[in-house]
N, C-alpha and C positions, 0 to 999 in steps of 0.2 A: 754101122754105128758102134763106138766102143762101147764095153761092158762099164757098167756103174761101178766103180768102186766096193769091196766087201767090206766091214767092217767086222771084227772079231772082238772077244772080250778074253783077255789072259790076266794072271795073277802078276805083282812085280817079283815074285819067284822067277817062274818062269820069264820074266824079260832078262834078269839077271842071270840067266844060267843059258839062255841060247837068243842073246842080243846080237848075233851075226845073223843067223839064222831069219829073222824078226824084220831083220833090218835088208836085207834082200827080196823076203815077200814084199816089203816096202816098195822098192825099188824095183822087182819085176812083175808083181803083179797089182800094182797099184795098191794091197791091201790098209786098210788102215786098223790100227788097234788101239783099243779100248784098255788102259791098263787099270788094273783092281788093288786095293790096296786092306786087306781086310775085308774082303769082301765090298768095300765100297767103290765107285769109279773115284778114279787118284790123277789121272795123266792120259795122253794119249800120243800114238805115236803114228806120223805121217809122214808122206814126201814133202819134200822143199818145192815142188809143183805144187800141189793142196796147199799148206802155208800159205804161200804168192798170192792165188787163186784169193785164198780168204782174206789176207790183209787188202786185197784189192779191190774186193768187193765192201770191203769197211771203209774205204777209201772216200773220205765225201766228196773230192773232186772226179772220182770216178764216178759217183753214186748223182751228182750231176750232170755229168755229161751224159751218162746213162738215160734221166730224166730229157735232156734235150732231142737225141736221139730219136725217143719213145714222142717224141711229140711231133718231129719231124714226120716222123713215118706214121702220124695218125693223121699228119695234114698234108698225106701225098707227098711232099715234099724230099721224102727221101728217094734216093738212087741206088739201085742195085751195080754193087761191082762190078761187074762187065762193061755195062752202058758208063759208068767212070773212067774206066782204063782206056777206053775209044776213045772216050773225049778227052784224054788227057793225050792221047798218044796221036789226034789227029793236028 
């Protein structure tokens, strides 16, 4: 199972002084940051996976089909992938 994402909290000092740096934990360790602006949270900085992931989950034609899904599979109805792919491929 992959690791949860970390999330960090940094100053926009420091984002402006080593935004290469910032931006590869991004990108190889999935991390996400929390940027501060005065002390206060200002912004945050993630992968363009995470983005995706969230605008899609905001999605309400996702967010329905999601719901249909969730009903399928509470009235049996749903198919586990395997037993699909058989029946597609017989």
């Amino acid at each position: 199972m992959a690791d949860s994402p970390v999330t960090k909290t940094v100053s926009a000092g420091i984002v402006r002084t080593q935004l290469d740096s910032l931006l590869e934990e991004v990108g190889r360790k999935k991390t996400r940051f929390l940027i501060t602006k005065g002390g206060k949270p200002a912004a945050v900085l993630l992968s363009v996976t995470d983005l995706d992931d969230l605008l899609e989950e905001l999605d309400p034609e996702f967010q329905k089909s999601l719901k249909v899904a969730d009903r399928e599979y509470r009235s049996s109805r749903a198919v586990a992938l395997r037993d699909y792919i058989k029946r597609q491929g017989a």
